[in-house]
N, C-alpha and C positions, 0 to 999 in steps of 0.2 A: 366232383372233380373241379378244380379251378381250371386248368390248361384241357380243352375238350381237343386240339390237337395238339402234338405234339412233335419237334424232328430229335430221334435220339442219337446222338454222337457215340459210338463205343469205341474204347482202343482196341487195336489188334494187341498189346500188349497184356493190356488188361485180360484179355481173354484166352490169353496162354499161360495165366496162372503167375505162383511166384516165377517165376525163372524169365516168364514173357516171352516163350517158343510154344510153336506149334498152337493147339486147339488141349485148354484143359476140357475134359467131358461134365466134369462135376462143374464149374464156372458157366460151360454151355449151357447146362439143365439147371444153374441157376435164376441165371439171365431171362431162357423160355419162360421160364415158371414166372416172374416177375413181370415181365413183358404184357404176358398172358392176363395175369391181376388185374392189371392197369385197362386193358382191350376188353375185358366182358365188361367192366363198370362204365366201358362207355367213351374210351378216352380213343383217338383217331394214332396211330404207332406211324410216323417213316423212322428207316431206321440208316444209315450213314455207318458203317462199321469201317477202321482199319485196316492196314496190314502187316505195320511193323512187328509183327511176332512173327509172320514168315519169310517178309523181304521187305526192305525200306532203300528204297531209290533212290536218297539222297546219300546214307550211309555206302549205298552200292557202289557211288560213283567215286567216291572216296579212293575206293579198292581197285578202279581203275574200270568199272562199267562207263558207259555212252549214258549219258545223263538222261537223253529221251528214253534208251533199250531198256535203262535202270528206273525210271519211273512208271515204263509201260508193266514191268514185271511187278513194280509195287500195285499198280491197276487190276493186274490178275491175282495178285494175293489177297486185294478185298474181295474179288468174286468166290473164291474160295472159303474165305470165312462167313459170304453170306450165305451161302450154300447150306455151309454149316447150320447158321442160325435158321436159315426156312425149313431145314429138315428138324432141327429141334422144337419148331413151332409148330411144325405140322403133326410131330407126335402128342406134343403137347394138348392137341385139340383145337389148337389156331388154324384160321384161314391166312394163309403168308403167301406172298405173291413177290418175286424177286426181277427187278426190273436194272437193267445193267447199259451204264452209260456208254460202253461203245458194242456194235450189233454184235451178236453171239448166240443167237436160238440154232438149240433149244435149250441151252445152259439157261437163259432168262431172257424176257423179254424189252428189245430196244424202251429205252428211258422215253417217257412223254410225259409233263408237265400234267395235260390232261386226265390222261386214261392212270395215272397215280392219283388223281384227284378223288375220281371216280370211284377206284380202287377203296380210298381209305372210307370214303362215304359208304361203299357197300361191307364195310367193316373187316376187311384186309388189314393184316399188318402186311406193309409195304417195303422191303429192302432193295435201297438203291447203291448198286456197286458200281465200281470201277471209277470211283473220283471224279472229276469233270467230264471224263474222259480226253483230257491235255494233257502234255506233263508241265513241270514247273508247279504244280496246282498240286497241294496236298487233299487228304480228305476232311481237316478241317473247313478250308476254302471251300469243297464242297458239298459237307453238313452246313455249313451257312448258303450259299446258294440254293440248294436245297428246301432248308429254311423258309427261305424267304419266295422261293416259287410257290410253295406250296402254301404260304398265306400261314405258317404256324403261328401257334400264340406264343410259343418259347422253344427256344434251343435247350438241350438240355444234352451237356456234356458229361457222362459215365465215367470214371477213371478210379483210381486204385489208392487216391485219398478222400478226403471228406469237404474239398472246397480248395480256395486258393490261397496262397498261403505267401508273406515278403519273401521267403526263401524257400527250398526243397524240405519238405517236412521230414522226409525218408532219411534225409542227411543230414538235419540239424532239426533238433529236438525242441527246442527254443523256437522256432520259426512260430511268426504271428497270423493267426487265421483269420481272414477278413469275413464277414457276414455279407455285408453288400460293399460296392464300390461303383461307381459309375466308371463309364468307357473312358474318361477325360481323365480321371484318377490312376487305373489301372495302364492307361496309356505312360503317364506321367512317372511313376512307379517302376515301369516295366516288369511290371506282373505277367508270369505266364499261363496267360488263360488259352490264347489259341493266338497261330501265327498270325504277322499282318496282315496279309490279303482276307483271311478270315474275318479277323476282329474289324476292320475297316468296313465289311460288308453290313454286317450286324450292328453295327456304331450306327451307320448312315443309314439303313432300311429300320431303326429303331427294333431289330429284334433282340431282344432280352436273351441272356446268357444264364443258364443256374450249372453249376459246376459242383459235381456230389461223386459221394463213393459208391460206385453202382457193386463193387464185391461184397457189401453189406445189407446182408436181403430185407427187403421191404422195403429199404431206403428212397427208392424209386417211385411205390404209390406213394409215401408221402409227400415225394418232391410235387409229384401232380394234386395231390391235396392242394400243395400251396401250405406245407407247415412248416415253411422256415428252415429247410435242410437244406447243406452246403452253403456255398455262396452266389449271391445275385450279383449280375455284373450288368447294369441299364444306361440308360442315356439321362 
């Protein structure tokens, strides 16, 4: 394995299938199974999940939510989908251990920097919910934070195409796929790899971005191979 830790970014989108609602089950049991692969060979899992397939805070506020009420319910929507994902791990045969950024035991236990450490050392996949636990702060911002407390060798962004692309691949056919880009470039570009507060994190902590299609199975150990899947986004 090249990346012996790793923090995995999943959308809540991505994991509710084509439509991007709810929890698909077949996606779920993909996901575990893949996850899984990567964790006996050796590879260190935190795992940053979404929650825009069941509520998105920002869209909320739109429709006339309290921006704070509407990003606290998008906080509880990633609890729920980690949920999800630790009980799929734990059928799977995985040791998952679900640690959540504002207190809630015995849903999971309060987020420590440390005892996540520990966690992944003792061979836990580790799922950290509820975003920063702030609002204003998506869970990009806090799959990079994340990141970078936990000393990862890479970010690795899951999503529902194959890398980053000048335009929406899904909606223009034509759209040019970049292999690697630097943060200066993809800045410059306004490429969408992950919001600012995010990508500013990762830019300046020097952590490395790989951006892949996690709906396409296997795709994931070779990204931890290190064999050239999706796109790299570095300093």
């Amino acid at each position: 394995m090249k990346y012996k830790r790793i923090l995995l970014k999943l959308s809540g989108e991505s994991l509710g299938g084509d439509d991007g609602n709810g929890i698909n089950n077949i996606i779920l049991e993909s996901y575990c199974r893949q996850i899984k692969e990567i964790s006996d060979a050796g590879c260190q899992v935190a795992i940053v999940v979404g929650g825009g397939n069941i509520f998105r805070g920002l869209s909320g506020s739109s429709e006339g939510f309290d921006r704070v009420k509407g990003d606290q319910m998008g906080m509880l929507a990633t609890v729920i989908n980690s949920l999800a994902l630790e009980s799929g791990l734990t059928r799977a045969g995985c040791k998952a251990r679900l640690f959540t950024s504002i207190r809630m035991e015995p849903v999971g236990e309060l987020y420590n920097r440390d005892r996540v450490n520990d966690a992944l050392n003792n061979g836990y996949i580790c799922l950290v919910a509820g975003g920063t636990g702030n609002p204003f702060f998506t869970t990009d911002s806090a799959s990079a934070l994340r990141a970078v407390e936990l000393n990862c060798d890479v970010l690795l962004k899951g999503t529902r195409v194959d890398g980053v692309y000048d335009s929406d691949p899904e909606k223009n056919p034509a759209a040019k796929k970049f292999t690697t880009v630097t943060f200066d470039e993809a800045i410059a570009k306004k490429l969408r790899v992950m919001d600012i507060t995010a990508f500013a994190m990762c830019s300046e902590n020097l952590m490395p971005i790989i951006v892949f299609n996690m709906n396409s199975y296997g795709t994931l150990e070779k990204v931890v191979k290190g064999e050239g899947v999706g796109t790299l986004v570095y300093a």
